[in-house]
N, CA, C and O atoms as CSV, one atom per row, in Angstrom:
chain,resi,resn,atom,element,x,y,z
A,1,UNK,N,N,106.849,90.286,84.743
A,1,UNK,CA,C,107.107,90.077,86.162
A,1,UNK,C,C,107.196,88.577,86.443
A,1,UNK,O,O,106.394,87.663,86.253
A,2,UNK,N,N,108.103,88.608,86.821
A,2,UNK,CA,C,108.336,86.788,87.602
A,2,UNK,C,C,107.384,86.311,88.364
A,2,UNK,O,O,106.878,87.146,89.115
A,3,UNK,N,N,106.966,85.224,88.420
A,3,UNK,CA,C,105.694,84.051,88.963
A,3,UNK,C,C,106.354,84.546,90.733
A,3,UNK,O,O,107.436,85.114,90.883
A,4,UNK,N,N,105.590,84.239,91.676
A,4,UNK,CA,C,105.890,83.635,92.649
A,4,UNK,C,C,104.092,83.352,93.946
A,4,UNK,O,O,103.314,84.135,94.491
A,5,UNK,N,N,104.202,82.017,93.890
A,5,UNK,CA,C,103.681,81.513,94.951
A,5,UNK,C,C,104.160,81.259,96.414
A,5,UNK,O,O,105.205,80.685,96.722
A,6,UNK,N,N,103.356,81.708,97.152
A,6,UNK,CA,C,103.419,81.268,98.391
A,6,UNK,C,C,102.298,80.528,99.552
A,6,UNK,O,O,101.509,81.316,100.073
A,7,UNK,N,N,102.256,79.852,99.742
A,7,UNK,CA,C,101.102,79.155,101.002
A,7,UNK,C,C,101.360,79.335,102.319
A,7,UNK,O,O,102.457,79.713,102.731
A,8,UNK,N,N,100.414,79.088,103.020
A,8,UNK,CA,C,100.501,78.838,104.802
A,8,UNK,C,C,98.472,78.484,105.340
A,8,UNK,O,O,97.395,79.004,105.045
A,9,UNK,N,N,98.850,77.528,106.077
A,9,UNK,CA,C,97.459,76.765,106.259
A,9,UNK,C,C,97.197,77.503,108.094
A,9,UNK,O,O,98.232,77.542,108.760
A,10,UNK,N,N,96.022,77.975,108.722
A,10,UNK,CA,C,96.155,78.880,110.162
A,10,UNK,C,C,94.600,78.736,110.011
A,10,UNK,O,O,93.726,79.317,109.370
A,11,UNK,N,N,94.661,77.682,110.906
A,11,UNK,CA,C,93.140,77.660,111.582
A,11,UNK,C,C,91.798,76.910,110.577
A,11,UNK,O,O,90.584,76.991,110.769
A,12,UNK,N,N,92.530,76.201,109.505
A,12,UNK,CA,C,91.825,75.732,109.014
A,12,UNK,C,C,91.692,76.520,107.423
A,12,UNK,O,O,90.723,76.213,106.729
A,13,UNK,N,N,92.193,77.021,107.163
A,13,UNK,CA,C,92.081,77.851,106.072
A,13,UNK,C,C,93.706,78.400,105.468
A,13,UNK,O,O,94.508,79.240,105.875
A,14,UNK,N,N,93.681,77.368,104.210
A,14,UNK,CA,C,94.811,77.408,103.005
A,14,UNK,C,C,94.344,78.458,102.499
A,14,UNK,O,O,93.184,78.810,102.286
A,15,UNK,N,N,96.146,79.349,102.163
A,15,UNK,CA,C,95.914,80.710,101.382
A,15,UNK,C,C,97.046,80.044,100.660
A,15,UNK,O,O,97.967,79.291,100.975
A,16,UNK,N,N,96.499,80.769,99.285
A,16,UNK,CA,C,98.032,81.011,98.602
A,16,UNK,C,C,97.870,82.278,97.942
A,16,UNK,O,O,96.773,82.766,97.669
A,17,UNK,N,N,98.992,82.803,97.689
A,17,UNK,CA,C,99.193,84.184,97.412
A,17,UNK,C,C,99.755,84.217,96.199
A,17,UNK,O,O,100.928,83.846,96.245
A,18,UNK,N,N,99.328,84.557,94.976
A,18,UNK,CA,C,99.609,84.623,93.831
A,18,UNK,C,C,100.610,85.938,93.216
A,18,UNK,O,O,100.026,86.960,93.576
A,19,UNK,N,N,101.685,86.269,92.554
A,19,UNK,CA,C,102.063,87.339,91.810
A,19,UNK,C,C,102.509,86.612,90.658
A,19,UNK,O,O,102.912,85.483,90.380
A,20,UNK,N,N,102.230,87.926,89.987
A,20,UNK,CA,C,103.246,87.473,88.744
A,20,UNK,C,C,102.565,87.082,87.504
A,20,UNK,O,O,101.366,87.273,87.708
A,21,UNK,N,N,102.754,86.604,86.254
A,21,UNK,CA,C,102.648,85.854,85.381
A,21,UNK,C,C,102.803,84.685,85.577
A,21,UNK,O,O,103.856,84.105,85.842
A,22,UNK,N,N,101.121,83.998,85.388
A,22,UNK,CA,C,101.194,82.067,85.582
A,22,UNK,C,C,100.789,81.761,84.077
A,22,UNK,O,O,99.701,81.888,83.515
A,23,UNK,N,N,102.367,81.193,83.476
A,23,UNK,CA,C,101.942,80.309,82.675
A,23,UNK,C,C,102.744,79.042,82.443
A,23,UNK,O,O,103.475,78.763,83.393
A,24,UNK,N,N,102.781,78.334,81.571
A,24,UNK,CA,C,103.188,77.008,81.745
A,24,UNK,C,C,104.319,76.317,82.513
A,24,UNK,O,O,104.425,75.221,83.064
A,25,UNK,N,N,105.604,78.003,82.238
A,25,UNK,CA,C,106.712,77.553,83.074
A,25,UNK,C,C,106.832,77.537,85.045
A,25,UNK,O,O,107.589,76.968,85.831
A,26,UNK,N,N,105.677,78.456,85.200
A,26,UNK,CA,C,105.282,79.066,86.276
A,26,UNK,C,C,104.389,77.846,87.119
A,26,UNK,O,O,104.691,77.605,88.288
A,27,UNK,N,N,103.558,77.289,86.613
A,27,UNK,CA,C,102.453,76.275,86.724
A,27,UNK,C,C,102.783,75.721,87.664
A,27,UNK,O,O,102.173,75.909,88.717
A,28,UNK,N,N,104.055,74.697,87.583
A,28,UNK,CA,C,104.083,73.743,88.679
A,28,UNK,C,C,104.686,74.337,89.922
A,28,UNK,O,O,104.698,73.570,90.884
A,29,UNK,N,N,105.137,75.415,90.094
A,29,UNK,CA,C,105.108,76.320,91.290
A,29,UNK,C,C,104.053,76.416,92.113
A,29,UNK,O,O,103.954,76.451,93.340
A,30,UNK,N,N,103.088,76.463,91.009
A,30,UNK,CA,C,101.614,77.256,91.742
A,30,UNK,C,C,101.386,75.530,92.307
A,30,UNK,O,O,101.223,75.209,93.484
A,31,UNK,N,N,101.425,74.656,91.214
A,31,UNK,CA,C,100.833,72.681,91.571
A,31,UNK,C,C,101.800,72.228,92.945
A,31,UNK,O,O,101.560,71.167,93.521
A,32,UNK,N,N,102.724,72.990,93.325
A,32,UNK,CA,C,103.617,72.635,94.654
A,32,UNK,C,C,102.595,73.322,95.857
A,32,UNK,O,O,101.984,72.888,96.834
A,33,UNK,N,N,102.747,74.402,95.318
A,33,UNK,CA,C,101.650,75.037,96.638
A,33,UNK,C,C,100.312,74.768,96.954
A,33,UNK,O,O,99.705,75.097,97.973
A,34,UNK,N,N,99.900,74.122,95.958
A,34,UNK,CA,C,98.059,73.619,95.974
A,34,UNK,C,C,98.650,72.420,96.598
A,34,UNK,O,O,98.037,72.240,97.651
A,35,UNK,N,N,99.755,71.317,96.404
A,35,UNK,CA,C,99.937,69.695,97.113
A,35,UNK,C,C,100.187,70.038,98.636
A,35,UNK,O,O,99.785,69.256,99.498
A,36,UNK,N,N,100.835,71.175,98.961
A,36,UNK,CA,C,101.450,71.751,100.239
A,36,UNK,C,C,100.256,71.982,100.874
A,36,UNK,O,O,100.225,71.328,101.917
A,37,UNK,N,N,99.025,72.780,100.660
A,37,UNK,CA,C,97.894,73.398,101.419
A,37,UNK,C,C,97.274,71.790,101.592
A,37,UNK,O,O,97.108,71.255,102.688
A,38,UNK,N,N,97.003,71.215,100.408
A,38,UNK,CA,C,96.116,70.112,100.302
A,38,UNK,C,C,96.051,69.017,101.529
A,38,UNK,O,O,95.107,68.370,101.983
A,39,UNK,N,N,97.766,69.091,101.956
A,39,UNK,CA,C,98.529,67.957,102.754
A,39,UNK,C,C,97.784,68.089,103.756
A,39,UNK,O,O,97.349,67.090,104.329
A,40,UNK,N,N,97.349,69.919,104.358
A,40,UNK,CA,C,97.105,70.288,105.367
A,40,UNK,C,C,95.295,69.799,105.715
A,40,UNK,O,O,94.827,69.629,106.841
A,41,UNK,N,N,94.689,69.686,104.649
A,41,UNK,CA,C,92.848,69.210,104.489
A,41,UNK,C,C,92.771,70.392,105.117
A,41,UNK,O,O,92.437,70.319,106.300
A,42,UNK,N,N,92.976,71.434,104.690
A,42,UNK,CA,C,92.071,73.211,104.846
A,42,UNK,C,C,90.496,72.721,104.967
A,42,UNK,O,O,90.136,71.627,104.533
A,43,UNK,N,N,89.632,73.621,105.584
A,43,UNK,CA,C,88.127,73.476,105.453
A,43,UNK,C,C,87.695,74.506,104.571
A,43,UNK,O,O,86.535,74.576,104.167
A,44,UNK,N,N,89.036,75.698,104.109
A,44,UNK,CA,C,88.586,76.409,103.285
A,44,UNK,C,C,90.105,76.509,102.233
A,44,UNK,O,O,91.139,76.035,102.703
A,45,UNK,N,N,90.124,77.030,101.083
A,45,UNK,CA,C,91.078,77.508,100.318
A,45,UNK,C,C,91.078,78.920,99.588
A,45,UNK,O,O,90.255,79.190,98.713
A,46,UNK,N,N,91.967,79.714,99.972
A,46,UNK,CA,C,91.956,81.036,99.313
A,46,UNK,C,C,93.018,81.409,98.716
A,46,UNK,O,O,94.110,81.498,99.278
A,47,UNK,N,N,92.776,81.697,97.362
A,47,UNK,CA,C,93.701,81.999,96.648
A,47,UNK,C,C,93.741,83.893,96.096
A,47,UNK,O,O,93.108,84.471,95.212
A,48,UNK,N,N,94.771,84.392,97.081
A,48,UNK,CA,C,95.349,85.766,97.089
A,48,UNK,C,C,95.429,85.948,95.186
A,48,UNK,O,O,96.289,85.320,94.569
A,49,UNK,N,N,94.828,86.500,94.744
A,49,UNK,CA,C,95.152,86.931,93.104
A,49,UNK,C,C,95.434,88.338,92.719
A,49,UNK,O,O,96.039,88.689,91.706
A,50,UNK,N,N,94.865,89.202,93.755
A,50,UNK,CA,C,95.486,90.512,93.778
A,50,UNK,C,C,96.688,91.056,92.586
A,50,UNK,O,O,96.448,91.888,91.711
A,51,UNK,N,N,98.047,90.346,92.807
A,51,UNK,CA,C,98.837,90.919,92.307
A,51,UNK,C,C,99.633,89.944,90.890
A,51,UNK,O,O,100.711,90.011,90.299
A,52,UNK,N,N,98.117,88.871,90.781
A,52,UNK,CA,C,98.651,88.066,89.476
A,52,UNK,C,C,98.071,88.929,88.454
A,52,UNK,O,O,96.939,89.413,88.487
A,53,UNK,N,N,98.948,89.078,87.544
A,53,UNK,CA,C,98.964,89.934,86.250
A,53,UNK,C,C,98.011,89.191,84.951
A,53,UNK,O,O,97.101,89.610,84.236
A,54,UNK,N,N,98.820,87.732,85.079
A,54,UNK,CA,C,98.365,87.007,83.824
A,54,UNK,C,C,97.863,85.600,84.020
A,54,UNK,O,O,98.549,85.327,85.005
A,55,UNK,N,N,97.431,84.930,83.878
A,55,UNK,CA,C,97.241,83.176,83.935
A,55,UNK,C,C,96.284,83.012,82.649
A,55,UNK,O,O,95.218,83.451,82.218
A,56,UNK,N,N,97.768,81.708,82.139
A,56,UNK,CA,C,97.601,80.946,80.593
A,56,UNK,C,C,96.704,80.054,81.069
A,56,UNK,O,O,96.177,80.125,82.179
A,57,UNK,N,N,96.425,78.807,79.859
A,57,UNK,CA,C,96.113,78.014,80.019
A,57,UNK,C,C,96.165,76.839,81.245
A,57,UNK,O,O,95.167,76.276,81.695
A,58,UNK,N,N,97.739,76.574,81.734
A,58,UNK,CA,C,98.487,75.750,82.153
A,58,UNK,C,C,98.190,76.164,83.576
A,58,UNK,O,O,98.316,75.347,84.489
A,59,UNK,N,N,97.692,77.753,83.853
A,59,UNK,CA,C,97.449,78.082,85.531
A,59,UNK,C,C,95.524,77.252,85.762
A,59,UNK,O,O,95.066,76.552,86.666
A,60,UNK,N,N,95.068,77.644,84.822
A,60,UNK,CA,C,93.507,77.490,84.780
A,60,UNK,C,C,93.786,75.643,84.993
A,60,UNK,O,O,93.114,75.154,85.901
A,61,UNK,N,N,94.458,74.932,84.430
A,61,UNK,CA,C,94.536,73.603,84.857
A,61,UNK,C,C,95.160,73.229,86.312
A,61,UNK,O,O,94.994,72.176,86.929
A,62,UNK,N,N,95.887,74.315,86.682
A,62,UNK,CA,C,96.112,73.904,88.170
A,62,UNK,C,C,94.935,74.505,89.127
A,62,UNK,O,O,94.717,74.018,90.236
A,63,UNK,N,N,94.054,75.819,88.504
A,63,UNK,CA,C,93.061,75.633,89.559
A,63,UNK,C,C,92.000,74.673,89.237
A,63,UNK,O,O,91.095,74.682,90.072
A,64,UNK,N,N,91.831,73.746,88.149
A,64,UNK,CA,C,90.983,72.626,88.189
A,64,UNK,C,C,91.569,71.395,89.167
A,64,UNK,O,O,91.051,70.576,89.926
A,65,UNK,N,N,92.818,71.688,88.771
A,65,UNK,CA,C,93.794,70.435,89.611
A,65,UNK,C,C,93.222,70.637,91.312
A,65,UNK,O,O,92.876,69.720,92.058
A,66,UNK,N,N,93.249,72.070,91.623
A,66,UNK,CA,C,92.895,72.775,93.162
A,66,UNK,C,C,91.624,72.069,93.547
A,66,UNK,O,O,91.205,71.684,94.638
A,67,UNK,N,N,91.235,72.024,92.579
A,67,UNK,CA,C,89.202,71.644,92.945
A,67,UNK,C,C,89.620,70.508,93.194
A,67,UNK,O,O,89.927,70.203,94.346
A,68,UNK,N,N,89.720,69.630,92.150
A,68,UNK,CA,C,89.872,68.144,92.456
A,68,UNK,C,C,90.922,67.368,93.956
A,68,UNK,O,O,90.772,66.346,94.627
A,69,UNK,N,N,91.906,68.435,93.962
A,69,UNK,CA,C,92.364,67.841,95.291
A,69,UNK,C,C,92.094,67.980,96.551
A,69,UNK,O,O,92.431,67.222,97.460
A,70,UNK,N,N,91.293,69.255,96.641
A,70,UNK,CA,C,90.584,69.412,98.260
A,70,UNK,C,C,89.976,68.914,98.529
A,70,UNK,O,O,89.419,68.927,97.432
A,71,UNK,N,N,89.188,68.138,99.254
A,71,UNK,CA,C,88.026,67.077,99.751
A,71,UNK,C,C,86.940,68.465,99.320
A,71,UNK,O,O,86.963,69.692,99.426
A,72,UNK,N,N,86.170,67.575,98.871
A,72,UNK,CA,C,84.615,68.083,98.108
A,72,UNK,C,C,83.927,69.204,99.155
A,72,UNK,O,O,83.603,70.284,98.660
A,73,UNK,N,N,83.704,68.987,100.536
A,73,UNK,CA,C,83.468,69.972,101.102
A,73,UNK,C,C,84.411,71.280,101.244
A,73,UNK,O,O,83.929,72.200,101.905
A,74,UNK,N,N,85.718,71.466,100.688
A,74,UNK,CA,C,86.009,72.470,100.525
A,74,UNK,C,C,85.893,73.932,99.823
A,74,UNK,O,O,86.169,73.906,98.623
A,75,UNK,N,N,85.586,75.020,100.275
A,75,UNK,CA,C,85.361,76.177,99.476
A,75,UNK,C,C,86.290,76.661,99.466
A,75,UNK,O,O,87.057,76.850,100.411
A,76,UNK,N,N,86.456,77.130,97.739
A,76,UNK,CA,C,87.510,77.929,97.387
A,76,UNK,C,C,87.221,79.070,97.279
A,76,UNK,O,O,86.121,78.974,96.736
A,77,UNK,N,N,87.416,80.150,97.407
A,77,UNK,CA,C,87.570,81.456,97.261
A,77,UNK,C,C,88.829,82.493,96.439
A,77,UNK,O,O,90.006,82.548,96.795
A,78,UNK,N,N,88.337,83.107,95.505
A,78,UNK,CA,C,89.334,83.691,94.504
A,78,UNK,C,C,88.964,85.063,95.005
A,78,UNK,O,O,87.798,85.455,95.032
A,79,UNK,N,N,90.321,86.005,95.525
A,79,UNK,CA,C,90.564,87.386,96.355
A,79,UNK,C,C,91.031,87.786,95.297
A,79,UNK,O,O,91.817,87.124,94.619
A,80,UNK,N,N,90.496,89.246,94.921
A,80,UNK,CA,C,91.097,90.434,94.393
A,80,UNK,C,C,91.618,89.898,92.890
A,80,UNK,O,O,92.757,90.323,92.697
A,81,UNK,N,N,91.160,89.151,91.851
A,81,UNK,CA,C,91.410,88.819,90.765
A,81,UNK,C,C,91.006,90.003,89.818
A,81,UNK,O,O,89.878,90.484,89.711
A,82,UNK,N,N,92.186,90.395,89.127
A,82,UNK,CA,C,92.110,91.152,88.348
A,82,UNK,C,C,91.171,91.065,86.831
A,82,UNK,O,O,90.994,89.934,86.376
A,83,UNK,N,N,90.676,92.069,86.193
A,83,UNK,CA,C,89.625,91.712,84.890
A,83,UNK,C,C,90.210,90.386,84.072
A,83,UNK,O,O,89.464,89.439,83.823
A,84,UNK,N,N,91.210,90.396,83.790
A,84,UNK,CA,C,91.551,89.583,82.373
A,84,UNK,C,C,91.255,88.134,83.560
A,84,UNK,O,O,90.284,87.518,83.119
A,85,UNK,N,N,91.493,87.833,84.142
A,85,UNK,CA,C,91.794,86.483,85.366
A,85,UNK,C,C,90.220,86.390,85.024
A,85,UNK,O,O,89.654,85.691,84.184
A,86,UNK,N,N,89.664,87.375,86.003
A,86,UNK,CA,C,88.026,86.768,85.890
A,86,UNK,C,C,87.370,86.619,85.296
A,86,UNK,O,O,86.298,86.178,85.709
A,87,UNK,N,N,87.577,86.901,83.831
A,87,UNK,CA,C,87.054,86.750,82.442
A,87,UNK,C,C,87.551,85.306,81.966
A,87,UNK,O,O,86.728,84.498,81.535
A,88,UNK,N,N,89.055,84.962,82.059
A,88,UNK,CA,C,89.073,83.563,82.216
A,88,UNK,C,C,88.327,83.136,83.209
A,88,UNK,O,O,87.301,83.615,82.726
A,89,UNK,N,N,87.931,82.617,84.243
A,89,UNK,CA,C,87.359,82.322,85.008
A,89,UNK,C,C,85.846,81.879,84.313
A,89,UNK,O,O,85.380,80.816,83.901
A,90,UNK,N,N,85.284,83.461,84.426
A,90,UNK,CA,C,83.828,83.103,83.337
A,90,UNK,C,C,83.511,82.070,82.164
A,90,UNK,O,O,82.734,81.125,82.028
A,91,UNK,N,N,84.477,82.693,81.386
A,91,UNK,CA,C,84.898,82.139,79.531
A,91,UNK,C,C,84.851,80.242,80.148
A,91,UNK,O,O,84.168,79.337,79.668
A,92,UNK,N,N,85.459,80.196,80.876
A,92,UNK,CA,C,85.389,78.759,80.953
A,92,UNK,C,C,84.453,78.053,82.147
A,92,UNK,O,O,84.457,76.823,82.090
A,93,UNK,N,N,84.004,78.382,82.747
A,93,UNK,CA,C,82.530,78.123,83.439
A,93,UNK,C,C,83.578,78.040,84.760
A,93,UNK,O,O,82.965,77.542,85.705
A,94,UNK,N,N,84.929,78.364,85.107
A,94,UNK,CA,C,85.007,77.510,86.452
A,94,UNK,C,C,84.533,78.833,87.627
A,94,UNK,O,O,84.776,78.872,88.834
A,95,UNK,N,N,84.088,79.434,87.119
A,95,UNK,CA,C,83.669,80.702,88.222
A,95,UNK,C,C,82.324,79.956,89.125
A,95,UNK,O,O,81.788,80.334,90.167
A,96,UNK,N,N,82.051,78.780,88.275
A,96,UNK,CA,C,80.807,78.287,89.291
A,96,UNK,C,C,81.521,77.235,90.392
A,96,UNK,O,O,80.921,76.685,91.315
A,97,UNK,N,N,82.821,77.103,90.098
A,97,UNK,CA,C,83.805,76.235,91.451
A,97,UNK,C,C,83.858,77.171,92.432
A,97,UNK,O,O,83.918,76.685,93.561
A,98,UNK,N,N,83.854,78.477,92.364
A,98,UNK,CA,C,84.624,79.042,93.779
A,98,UNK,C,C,83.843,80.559,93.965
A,98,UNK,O,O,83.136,81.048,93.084
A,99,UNK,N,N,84.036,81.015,94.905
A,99,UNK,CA,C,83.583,82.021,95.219
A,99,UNK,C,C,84.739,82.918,94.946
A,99,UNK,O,O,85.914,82.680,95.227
A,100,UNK,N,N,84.112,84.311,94.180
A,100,UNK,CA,C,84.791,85.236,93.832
A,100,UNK,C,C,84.713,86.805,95.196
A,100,UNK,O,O,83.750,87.127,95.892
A,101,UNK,N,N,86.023,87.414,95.136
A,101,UNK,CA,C,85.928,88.436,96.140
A,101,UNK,C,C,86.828,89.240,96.357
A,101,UNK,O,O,87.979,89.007,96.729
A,102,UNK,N,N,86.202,90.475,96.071
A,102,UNK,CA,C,86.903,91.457,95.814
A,102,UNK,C,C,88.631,91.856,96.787
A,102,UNK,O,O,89.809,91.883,96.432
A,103,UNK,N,N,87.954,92.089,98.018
A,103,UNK,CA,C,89.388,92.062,99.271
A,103,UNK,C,C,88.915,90.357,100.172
A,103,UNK,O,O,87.972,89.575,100.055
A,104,UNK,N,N,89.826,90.395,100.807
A,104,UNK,CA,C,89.849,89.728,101.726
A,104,UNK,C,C,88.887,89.770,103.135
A,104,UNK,O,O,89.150,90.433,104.138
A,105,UNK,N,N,87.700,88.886,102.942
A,105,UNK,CA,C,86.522,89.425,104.130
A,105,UNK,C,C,86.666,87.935,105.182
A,105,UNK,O,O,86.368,86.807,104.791
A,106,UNK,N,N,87.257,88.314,106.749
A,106,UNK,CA,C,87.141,87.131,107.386
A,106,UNK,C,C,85.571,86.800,107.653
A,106,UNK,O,O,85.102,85.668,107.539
A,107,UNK,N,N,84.950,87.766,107.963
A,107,UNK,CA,C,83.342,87.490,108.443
A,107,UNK,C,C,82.786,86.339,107.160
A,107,UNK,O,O,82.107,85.350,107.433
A,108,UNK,N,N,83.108,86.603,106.129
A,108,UNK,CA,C,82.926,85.410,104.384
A,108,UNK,C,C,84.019,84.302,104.905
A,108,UNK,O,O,83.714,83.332,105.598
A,109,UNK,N,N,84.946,84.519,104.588
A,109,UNK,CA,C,85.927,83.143,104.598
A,109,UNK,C,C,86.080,82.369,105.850
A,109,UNK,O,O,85.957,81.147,105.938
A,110,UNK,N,N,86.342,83.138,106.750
A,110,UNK,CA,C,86.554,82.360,108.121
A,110,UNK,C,C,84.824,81.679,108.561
A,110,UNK,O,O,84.576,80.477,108.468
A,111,UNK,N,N,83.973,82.534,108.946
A,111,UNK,CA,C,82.915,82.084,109.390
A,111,UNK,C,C,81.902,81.296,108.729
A,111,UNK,O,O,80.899,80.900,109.324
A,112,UNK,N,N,82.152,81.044,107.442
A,112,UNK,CA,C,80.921,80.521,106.848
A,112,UNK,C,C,81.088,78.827,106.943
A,112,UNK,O,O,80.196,78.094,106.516
C-alpha cells in the first residue's frame, strides 16, 4: 500500500494521519508534515497510526526528528498503532517519548 501523510493544526493540537508503508522512500513525506505542524508550535502532537501497516528504520528517525522539533513542552501522542509499530516503538526505548493510545480520546489529548 502506498505511504500517504496528511496534517492540520485546530486549537492547538497537530495531527498527522498516517497510512501506508513508511519507509525510506516514504520518510520525507512524513519529515514535510512534522516541518508543516511544527511551523504551527501545536501544544500537543498526534500522530493518527491506525492505518500505517509498516515503518522501517527511516520512519522511526522521523519520529525522533518529531521529538526534537516540537518545543520540549510538547506531548506527543501515538493513536491506534498497530502490533509490529509498537514493538518498534518498545525495541527501541522511544515509547518513553510519547504517549501511546488505543482510539482517539479528546478528554486525554485535548484537556490534559
Amino acid at each position: 500500500m502506498a505511504f500517504t501523510a496528511t496534517s492540520d493544526v485546530t486549537n492547538g493540537i497537530g495531527k498527522i494521519t498516517l497510512a501506508g508503508e513508511l519507509d525510506a522512500a516514504a520518510a520525507p513525506t512524513f519529515r514535510t508534515e512534522v516541518e508543516k505542524v511544527a511551523a504551527e508550535q501545536p501544544r500537543r502532537l498526534v500522530l493518527m497510526m491506525q492505518d500505517l501497516e509498516y515503518m522501517a528504520s527511516a520512519g522511526l528517525r522521523v519520529l525522533i526528528y518529531a521529538r526534537q522539533r516540537m518545543a520540549q513542552n510538547v506531548d506527543i501522542f501515538v493513536v491506534g498503532a498497530q502490533e509490529p509499530i509498537r514493538e518498534t516503538l518498545e525495541k527501541t526505548g522511544f515509547h518513553h517519548s510519547v504517549t501511546q493510545l488505543e482510539t482517539y480520546d479528546p478528554a486525554v489529548i485535548e484537556n490534559t
